[in-house]
C-alpha positions in Angstrom: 37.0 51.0 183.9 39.5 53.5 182.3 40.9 53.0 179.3 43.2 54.7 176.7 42.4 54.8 173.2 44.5 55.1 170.0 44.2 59.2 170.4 45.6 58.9 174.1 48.8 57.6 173.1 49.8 59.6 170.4 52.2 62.0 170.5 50.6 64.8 168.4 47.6 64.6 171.2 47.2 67.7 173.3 49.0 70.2 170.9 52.1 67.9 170.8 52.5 67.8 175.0 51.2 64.0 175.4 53.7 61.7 176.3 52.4 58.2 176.6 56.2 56.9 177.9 55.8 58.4 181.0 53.8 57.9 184.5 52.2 60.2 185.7 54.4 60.6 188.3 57.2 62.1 186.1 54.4 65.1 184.4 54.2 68.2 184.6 50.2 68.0 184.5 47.9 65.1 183.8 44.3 64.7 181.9 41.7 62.7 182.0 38.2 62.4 180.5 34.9 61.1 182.1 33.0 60.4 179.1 29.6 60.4 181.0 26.5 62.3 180.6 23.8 60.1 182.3 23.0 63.1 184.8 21.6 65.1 183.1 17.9 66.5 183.0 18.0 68.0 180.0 20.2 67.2 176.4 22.7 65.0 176.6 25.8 64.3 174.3 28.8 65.6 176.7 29.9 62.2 177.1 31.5 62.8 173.3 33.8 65.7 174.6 36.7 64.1 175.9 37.1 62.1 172.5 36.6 65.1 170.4 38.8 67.5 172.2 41.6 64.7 171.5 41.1 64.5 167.9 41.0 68.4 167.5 44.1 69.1 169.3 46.2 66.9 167.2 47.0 70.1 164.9 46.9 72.7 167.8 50.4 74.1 168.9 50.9 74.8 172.8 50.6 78.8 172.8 49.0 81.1 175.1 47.2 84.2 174.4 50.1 86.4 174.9 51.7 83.8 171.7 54.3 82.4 174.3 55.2 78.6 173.8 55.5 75.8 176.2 56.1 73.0 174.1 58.7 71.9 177.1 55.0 71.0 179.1 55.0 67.3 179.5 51.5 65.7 180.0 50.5 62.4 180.7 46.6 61.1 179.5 45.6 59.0 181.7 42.9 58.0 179.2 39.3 57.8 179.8 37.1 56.6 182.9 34.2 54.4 181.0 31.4 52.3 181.9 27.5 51.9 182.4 27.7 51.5 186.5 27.6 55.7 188.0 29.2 54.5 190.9 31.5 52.4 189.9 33.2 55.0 187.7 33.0 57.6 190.1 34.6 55.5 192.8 37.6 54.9 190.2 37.6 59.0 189.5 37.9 59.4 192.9 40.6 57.0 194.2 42.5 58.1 190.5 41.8 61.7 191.8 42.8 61.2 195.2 46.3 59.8 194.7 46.8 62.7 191.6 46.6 65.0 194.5 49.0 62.8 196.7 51.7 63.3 194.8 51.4 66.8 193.9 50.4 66.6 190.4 48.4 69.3 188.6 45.5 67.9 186.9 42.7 68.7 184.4 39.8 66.5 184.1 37.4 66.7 180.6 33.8 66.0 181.1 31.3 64.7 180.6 28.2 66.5 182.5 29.0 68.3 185.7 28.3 65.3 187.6 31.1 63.9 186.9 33.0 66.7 189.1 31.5 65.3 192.4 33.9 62.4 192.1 36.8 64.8 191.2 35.8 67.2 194.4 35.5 63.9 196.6 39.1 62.8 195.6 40.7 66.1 196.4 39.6 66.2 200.0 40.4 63.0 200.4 44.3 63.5 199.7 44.0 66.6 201.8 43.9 67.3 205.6 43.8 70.9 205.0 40.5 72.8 203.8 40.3 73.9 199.9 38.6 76.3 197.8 36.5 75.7 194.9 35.8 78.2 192.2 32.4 77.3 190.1 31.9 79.2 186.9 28.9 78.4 185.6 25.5 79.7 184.4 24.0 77.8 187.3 24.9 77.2 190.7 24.3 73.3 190.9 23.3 73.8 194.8 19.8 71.5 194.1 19.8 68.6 197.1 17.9 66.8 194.0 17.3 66.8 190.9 14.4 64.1 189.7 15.0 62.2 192.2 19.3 61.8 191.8 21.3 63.2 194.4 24.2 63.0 191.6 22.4 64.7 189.2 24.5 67.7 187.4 22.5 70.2 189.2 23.7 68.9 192.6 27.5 69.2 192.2 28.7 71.9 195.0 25.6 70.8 197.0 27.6 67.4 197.3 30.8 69.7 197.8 29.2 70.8 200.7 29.0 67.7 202.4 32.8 67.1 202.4 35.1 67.5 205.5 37.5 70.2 203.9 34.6 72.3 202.6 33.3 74.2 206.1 30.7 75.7 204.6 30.2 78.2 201.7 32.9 80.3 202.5 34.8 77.6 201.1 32.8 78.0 197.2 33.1 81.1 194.7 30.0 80.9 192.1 31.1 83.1 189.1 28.6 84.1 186.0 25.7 82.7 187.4 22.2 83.3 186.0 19.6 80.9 186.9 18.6 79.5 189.8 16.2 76.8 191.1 14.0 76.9 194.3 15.8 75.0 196.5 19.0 77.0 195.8 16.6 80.0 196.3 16.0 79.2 199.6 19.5 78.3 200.6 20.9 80.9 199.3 18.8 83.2 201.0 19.8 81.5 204.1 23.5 81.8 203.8 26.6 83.2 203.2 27.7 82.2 199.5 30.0 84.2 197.2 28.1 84.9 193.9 28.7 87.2 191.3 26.2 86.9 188.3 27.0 87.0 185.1 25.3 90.3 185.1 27.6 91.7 187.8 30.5 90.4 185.8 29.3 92.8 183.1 28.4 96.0 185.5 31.6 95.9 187.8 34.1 94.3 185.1 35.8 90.9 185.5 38.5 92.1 186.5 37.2 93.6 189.5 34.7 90.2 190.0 38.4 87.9 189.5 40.0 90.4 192.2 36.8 89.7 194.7 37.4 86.3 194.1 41.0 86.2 194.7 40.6 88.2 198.0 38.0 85.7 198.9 39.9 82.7 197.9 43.7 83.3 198.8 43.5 82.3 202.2 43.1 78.5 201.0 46.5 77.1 199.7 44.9 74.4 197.5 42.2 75.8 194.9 40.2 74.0 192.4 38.1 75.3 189.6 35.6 74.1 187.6 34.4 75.4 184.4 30.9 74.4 182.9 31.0 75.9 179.2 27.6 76.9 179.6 29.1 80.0 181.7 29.9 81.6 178.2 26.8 83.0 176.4 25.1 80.6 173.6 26.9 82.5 170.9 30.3 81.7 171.9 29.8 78.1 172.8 26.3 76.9 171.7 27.0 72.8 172.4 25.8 72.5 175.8 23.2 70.7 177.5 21.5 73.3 179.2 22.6 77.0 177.5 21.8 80.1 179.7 21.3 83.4 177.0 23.4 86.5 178.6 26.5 84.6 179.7 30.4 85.6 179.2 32.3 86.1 176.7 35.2 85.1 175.1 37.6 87.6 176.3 36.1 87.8 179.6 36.6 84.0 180.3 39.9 84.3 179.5 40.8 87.6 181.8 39.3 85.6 184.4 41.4 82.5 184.1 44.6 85.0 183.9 44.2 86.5 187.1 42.6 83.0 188.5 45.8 80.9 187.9 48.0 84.4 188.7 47.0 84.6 192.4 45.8 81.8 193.4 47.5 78.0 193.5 45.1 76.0 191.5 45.9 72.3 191.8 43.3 71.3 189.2 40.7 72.4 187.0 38.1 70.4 184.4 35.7 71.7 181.6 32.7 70.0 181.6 29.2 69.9 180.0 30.9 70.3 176.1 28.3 68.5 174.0 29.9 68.3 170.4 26.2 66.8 169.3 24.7 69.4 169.8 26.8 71.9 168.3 27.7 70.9 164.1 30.5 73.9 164.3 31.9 72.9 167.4 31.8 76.1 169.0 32.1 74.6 172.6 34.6 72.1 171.9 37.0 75.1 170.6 36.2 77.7 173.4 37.3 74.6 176.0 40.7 74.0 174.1 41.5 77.5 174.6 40.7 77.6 178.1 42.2 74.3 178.7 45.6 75.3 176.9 45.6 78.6 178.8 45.4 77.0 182.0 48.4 74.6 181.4 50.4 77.6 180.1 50.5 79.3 183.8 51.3 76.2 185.2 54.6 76.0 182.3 55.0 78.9 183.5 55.3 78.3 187.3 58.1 75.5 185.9 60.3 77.7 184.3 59.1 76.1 180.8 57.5 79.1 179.5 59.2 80.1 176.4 58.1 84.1 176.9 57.8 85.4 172.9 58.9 89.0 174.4 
């Protein structure tokens, strides 16, 4: 069932952009959290992200890294999708998703473990009758058929993707900072065509150049979604995550990437998942997605004219 708590409908939420009078037809972007973590096959506790990024954007101001304001962004939170019943709340996601992408409205969805973007994916090619891209920055690919026995485990997310009518095959997914892998992605992988840059390569060559691969891969899809697991930084820059991968990106990296992302291509949504505030006292993970989450709505500001450019 989704709900809205107390944090949802103030104000001061999202560095001052929430605006709890309006639908969401009348936002600029909307947000939601899926506050659900029982996929996981490791540590748990991202299911506490949604409510802790609230509380610790209440004193945030709506800058981007270049220090140019948006603070004429109006977002709508559509509160939290809650509940004990998997399928249940990920039938809600999707129909909530699907009619998001109806009527044109950028989203941003806050996890939860990365289960919780199968739904998401699921309501986007639903809405559409044209094919879409997906970018997947991660530490792992999430290509498992299975994972203990749950074909909606976190490990299976672009496995599911690959399963839906406007995703024709892996030409259709762009894996980006990867650095693990299971068997069955081993063997699937080595039987086709998927994008992947490592996090290694992203190192070597230079983001830039892996974002520009990316882009020339992606551009020929008018609709793009991304998805960001944290655990695509390295430990040290966000260590509360289920499942940390040591030798990840970093910091500035992430955000070169998500410059060029938004630049060139139209991304009609993106989510951050797999923040686990239990696991990390100094919220490291939790302040690494803000950033990344604020940066993203500023090139969408942008693309309305409500950029306020400090130069």
């Amino acid at each position: 069932m989704r709900n809205k708590d107390r944090y949802s409908e103030l104000t001061e939420t999202w560095c001052g952009l929430n605006r709890p009078d309006l639908e969401e037809s009348q936002a600029d972007a909307v947000i939601f959290g899926i506050p659900y973590d029982g996929s996981v096959s490791y540590r748990s506790g991202a299911a506490e992200a949604p409510d802790m990024l609230r509380r610790n954007t209440l004193t945030s101001t709506p800058c981007n890294e270049q220090l140019d304001f948006f603070d004429r962004f109006k977002i709508v939170d559509g509160g939290d999708f809650r509940g004990t019943d998997r399928e249940v709340i990920f039938k809600e996601v999707e129909d909530y998703v699907e009619s998001l992408v109806k009527m044109g409205k950028p989203f941003t969805m806050i996890g939860g473990d990365h289960s919780v973007t199968i739904p998401v994916h699921r309501g986007i090619n639903k809405a559409l009758s044209e094919e879409f891209g997906i970018v997947h920055i991660d530490a792992h690919l999430d290509l498992c058929d299975e994972m203990g026995g749950d074909k909606l485990s976190h490990g299976c997310t672009e496995r599911r993707a690959l399963e839906l009518e406007n995703i024709t095959g892996p030409e259709n997914l762009y894996f980006i900072g990867i650095r693990s892998i299971e068997k069955d992605e081993f063997d699937l992988v080595r039987e086709g065509e998927f994008n992947i840059k490592t996090a290694a390569e992203c190192y070597d060559e230079g983001i830039e150049a892996v974002a520009d691969a990316c882009i020339e891969k992606m551009k020929k899809f008018n609709k793009v979604y991304i998805t960001f697991d944290i655990d695509a930084l390295d430990p040290g820059f966000a260590a509360g995550t289920g499942t940390p991968q040591f030798g990840g990106i970093n910091a500035r990296m992430a955000l070169k990437l998500l410059d060029k992302l938004f630049t060139h291509l139209n991304v009609i949504g993106f989510d951050i998942v797999e923040i686990a505030p239990p696991l990390d006292p100094s919220l490291t993970a939790m302040f690494a997605g803000r950033k990344l989450m604020t940066q993203g709505w500023s090139y969408w500001a942008e693309k309305l004219g409500k950029l306020d450019k400090l130069k």
